[in-house]
C-alpha positions as CSV (number, residue, x, y, z in Angstrom):
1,X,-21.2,-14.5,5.8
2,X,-18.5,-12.8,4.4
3,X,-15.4,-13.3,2.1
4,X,-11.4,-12.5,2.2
5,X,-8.6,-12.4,-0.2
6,X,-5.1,-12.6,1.4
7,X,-2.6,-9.4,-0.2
8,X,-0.4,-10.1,2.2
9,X,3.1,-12.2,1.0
10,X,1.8,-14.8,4.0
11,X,-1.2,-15.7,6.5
12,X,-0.7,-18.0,9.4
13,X,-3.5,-19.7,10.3
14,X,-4.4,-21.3,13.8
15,X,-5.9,-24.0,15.4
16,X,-7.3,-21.2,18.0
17,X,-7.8,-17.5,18.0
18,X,-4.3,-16.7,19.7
19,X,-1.1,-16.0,18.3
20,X,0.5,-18.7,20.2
21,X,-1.4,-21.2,18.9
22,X,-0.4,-24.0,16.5
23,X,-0.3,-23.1,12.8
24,X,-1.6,-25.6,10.6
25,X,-1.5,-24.2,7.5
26,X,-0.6,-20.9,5.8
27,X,-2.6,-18.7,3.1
28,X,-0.2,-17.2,0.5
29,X,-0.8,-13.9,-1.6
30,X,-4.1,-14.5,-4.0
31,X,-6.2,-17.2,-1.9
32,X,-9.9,-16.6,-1.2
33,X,-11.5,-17.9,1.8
34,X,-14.8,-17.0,3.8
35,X,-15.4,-15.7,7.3
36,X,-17.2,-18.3,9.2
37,X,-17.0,-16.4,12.5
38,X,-15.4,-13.7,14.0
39,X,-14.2,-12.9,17.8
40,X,-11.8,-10.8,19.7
41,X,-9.7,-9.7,16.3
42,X,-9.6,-13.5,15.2
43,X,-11.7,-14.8,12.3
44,X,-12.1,-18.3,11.5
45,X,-12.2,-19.0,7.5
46,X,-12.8,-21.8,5.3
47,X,-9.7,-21.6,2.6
48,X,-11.1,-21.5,-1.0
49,X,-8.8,-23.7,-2.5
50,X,-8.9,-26.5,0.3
51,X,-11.9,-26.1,2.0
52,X,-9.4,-26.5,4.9
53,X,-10.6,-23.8,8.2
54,X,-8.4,-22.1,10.8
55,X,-8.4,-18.9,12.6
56,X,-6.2,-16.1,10.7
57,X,-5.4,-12.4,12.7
58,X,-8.3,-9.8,11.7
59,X,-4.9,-7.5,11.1
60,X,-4.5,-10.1,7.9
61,X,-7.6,-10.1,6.7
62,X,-8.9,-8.2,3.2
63,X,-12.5,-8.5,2.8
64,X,-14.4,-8.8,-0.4
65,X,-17.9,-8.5,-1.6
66,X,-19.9,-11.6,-2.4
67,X,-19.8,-11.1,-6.4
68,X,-15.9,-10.4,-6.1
69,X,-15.6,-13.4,-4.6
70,X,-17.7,-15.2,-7.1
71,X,-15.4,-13.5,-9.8
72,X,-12.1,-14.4,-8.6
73,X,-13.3,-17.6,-7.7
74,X,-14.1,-18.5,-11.3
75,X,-11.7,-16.6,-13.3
76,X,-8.2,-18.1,-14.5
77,X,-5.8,-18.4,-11.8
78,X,-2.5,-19.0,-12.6
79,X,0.9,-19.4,-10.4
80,X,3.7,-17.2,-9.7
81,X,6.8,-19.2,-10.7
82,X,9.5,-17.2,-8.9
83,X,11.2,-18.0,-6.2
84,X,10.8,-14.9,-4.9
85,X,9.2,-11.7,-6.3
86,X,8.1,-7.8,-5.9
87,X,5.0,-7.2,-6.1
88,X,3.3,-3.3,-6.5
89,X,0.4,-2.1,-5.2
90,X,0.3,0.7,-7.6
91,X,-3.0,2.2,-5.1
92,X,-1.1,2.2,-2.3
93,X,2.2,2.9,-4.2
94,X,4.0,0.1,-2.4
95,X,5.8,-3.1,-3.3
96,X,6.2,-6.5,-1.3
97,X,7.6,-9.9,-2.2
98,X,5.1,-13.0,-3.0
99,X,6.4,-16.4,-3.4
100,X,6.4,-19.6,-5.6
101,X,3.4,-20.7,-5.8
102,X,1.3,-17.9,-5.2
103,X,-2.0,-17.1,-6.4
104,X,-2.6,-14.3,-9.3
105,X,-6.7,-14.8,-10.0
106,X,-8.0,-13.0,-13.5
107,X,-4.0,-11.9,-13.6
108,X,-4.1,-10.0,-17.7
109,X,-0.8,-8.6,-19.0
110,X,0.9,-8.4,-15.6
111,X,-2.2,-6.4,-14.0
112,X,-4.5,-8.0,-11.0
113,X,-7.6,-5.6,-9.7
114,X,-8.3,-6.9,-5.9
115,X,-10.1,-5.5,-3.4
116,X,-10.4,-2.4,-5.2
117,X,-6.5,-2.2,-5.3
118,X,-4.6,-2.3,-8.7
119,X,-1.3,-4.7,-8.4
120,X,1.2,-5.6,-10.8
121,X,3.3,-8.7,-11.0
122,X,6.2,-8.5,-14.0
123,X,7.2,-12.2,-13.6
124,X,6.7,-16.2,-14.5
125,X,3.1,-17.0,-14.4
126,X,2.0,-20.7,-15.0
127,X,0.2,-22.3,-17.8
128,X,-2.6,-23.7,-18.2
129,X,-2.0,-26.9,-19.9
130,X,-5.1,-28.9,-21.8
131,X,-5.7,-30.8,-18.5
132,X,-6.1,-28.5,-16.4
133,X,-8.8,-26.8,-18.9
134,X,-10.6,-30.1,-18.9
135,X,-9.5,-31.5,-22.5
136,X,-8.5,-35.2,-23.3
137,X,-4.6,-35.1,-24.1
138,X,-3.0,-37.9,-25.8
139,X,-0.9,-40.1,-23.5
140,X,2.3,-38.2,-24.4
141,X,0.5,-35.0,-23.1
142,X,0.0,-36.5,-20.1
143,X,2.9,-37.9,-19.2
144,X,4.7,-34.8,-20.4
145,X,2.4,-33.1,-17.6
146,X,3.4,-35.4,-14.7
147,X,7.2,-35.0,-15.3
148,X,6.6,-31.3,-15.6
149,X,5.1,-31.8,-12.1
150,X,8.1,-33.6,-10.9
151,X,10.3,-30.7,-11.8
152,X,8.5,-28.1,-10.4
153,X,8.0,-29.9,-7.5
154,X,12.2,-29.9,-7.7
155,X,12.0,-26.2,-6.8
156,X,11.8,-26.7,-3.6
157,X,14.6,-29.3,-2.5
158,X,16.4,-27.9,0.2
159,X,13.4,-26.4,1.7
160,X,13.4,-26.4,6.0
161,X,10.8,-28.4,7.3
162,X,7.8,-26.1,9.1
163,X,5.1,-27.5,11.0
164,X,1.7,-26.2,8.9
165,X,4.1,-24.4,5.9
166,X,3.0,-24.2,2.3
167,X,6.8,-21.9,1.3
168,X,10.2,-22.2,0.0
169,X,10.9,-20.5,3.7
170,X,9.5,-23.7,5.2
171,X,7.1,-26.6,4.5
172,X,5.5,-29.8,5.8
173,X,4.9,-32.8,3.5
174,X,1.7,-32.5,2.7
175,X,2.0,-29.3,1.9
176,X,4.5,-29.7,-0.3
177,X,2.9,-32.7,-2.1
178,X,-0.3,-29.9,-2.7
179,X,1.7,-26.4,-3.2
180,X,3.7,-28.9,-6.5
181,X,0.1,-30.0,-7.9
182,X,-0.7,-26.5,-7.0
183,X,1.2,-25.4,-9.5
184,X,-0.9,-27.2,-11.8
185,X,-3.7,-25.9,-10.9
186,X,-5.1,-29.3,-9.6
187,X,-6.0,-29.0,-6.3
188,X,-5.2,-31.2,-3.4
189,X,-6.6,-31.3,-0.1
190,X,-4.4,-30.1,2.6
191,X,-3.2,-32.8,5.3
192,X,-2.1,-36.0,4.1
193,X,-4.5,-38.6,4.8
194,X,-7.2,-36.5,2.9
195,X,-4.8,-36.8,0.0
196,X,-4.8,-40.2,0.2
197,X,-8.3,-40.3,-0.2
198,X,-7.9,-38.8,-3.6
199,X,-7.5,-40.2,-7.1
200,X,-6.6,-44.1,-7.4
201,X,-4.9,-46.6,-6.5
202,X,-1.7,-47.8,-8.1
203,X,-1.0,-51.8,-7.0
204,X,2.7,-51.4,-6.4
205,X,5.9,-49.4,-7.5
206,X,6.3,-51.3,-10.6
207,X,3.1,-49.8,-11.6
208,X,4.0,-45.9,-10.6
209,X,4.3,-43.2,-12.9
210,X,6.2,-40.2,-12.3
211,X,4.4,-37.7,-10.3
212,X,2.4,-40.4,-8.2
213,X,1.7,-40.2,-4.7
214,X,3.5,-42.5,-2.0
215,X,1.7,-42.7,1.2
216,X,3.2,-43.9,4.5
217,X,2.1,-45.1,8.0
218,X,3.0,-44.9,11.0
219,X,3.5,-47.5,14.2
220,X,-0.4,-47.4,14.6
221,X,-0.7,-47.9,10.6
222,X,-1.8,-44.8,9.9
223,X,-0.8,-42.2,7.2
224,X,1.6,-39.8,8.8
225,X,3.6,-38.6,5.8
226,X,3.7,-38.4,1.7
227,X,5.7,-37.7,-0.9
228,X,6.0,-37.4,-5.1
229,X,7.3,-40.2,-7.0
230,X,10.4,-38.6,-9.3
231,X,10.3,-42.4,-10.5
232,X,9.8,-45.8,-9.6
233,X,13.3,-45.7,-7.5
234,X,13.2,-42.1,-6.2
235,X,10.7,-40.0,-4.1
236,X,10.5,-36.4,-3.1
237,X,9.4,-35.4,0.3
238,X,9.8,-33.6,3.5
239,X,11.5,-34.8,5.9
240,X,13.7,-32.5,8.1
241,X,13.9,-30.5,4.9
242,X,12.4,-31.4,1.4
243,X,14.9,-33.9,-0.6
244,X,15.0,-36.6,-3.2
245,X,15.4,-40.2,-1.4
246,X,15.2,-43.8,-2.6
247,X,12.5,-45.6,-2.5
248,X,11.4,-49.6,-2.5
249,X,8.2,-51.8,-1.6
250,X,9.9,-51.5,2.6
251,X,9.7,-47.4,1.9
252,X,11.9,-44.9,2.3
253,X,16.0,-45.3,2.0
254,X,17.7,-41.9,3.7
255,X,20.5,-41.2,1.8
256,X,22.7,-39.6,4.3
257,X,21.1,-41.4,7.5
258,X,21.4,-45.2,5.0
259,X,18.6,-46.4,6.9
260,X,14.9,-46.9,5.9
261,X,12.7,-44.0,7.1
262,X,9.3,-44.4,6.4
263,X,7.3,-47.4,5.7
264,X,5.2,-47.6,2.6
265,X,1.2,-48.0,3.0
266,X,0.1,-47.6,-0.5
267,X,0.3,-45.7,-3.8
268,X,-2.5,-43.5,-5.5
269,X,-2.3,-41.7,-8.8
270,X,-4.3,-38.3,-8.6
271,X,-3.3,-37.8,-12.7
């Protein structure tokens, strides 16, 4: 078994080992993942972050050693906080744009060492705040936490809709909802009913809290979409593109289209 970094700005992955098969999901610059199999230039991973597996192009793939993998895995990842980005790979003495959100593992005073490669990022990193480095904050901590969730997750308003995207260049909702707690460093799983078997429940909109999950089903009543609660009156989600709707007990109010949307199935606070 072996193990991959991605150093590219982004890595479709695929539901099959073709290039015209469906994406469902993307790696960004900075994720681990390991090689499960490999076959005709394809190799299927398991994502690091998600546990979530797909077939990405052997022309993508970086591999790593097992104790570089370990390494990275455990060292202090933070975000890029740009928009957009250079990188430089001062090895190869070349430069590439990453995006919001990427991962920068064991990132000291600008410098990354990756695969044997020396890179440099001179931009807005993340913090680490007390939760994500497993101390008890006072409520005011906290809540200070989930608003500063709720304006990242602003960022990306506007953002196209994309079938299996995690970017500002195009997104689904669940990967939205992760890619904002993402930047938290608090990790989400990747589609969104196995989000909504994360944290707890919250009995009804009067009980939200700012950065709270809203989960809702379809005709069969199954979860087929999520958001972030910007309150108890307003949502943001991705839908055609990501935007900030109204929300109620019924669900989802479009603002442009003044019709409900999306029915509501339930509420779940992951902090």
């Amino acid at each position: 078994m072996s193990h991959g970094i991605c150093l590219l700005s982004i890595v479709p992955l695929r539901t099959e080992p073709n290039h015209k098969a469906e994406m469902c999901t993307q790696l960004l610059f900075g994720e681990l993942y390991t090689v499960l199999q490999s076959e005709n230039g394809w190799h299927k991973v398991k994502l690091a972050f998600d546990d979530y597996e797909g077939w990405i192009s052997a022309k993508g793939h970086t591999e790593i050693g097992e104790s570089e993998f370990e390494q990275l895995s455990g060292a202090d990842t933070r975000c890029a906080m740009d928009l957009v980005q250079i990188v430089t790979n001062e090895t190869a003495k070349s430069q590439f744009p990453i995006l919001y959100g990427s991962s920068l593992p064991g990132i000291e005073e600008f410098r990354m060492q990756l695969a044997g490669q020396s890179f440099n990022y001179d931009g807005q990193v993340s913090m680490v705040s007390d939760f994500e480095e497993g101390e008890e904050g006072g409520p005011e901590d906290l809540m200070e936490l989930k608003h500063d969730l709720v304006n990242d997750s602003m960022q990306f308003v506007g953002a196209p809709y994309l079938w299996g995207g995690r970017s500002l260049f195009g997104i689904d909702c669940s990967g939205f909802v992760q890619m904002a707690y993402k930047l938290k460093n608090i990790p989400l799983k990747r589609d969104a009913t196995q989000q909504s078997e994360q944290g707890e429940m919250v009995n009804s909109l009067d009980e939200a809290e700012p950065g709270d999950l809203a989960f809702f089903e379809n005709e069969e009543g199954k979860i087929s979409h999520v958001g972030i609660l910007a309150d108890r009156h307003k949502i943001i989600h991705c839908s055609g593109k990501v935007r900030l709707d109204i929300i109620d007990q019924q669900g989802i109010f479009h603002n442009e289209l003044h019709e409900y949307t999306h029915k509501l199935k339930l509420i779940k606070r992951v902090i």
